[in-house]
C-alpha positions as CSV (number, residue, x, y, z in Angstrom):
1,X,0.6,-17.4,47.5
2,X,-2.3,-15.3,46.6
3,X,-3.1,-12.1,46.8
4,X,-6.9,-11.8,47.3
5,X,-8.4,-8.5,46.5
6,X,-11.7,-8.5,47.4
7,X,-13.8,-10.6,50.2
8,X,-16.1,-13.1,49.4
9,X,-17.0,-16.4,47.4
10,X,-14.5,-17.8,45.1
11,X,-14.7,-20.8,42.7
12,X,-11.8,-22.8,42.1
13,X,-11.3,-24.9,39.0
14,X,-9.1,-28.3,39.8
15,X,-8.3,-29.6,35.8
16,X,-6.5,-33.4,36.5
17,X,-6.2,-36.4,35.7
18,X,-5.4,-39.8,37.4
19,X,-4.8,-43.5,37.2
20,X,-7.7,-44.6,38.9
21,X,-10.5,-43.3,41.2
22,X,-10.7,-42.2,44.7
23,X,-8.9,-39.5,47.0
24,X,-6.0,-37.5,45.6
25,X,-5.4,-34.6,47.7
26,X,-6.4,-32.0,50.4
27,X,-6.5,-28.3,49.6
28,X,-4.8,-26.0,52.9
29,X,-5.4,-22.4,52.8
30,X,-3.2,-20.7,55.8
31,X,-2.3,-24.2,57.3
32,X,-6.1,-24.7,57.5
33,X,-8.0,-27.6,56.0
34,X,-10.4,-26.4,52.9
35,X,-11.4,-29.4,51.1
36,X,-10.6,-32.7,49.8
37,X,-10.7,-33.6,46.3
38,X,-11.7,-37.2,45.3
39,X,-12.6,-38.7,41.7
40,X,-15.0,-40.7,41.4
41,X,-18.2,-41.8,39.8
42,X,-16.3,-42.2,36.6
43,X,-16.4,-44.4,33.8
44,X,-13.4,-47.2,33.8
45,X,-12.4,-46.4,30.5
46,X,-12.9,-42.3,31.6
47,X,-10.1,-42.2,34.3
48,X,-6.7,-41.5,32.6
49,X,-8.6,-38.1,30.7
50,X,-8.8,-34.9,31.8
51,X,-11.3,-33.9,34.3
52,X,-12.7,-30.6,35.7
53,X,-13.6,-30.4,39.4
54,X,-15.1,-27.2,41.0
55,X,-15.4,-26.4,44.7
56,X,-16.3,-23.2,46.3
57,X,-14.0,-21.1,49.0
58,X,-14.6,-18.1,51.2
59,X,-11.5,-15.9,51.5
60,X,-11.0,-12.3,52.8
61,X,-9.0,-10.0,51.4
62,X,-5.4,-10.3,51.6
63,X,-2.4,-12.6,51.2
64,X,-3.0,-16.2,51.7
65,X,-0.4,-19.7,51.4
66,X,-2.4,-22.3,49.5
67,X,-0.9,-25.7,50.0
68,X,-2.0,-29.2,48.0
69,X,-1.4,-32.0,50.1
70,X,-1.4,-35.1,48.1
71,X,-3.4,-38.4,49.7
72,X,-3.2,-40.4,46.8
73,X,-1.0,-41.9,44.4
74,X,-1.2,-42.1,40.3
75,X,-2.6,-38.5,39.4
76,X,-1.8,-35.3,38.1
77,X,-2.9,-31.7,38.0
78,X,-2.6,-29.5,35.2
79,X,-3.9,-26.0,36.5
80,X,-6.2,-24.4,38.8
81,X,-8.1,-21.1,38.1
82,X,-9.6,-19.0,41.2
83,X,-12.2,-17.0,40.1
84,X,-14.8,-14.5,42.3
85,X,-18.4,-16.0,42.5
């Protein structure tokens, strides 16, 4: 859960790593469908690190169930951050 106090844009910070590249999970806000997260375009040697990946949300104020839905195998998330943009 998160308790969103103000309307509007919101960055959030994905900080994971994985095995190898390509789709790792699906962000759900209030059973509904945000985003997927994918890593690719790295470097062979480059996958097993820690990455940083940013997407941008629009949420209202209020309560709201995030769910991750994992659609891939062999990574791992460390923490999130939600910040207002």
């Amino acid at each position: 859960m998160v308790d969103v106090k103000t309307s509007g844009n919101y960055q959030i910070n994905y900080y994971l790593s994985a095995k190898k590249q390509g789709q790792l999970f699906e962000l759900w806000i209030d059973d509904l469908k945000q985003h997927e997260v994918s890593l690719t375009n790295i470097e062979p040697q480059q996958v097993s690190n820690w990455h940083q990946i940013n997407r941008t949300l629009t949420l209202n104020a209020g309560h709201h169930k995030l769910k991750v839905l994992a659609t891939g195998s062999g990574w791992k998330i460390d923490k999130f951050e939600l910040t207002k943009s």
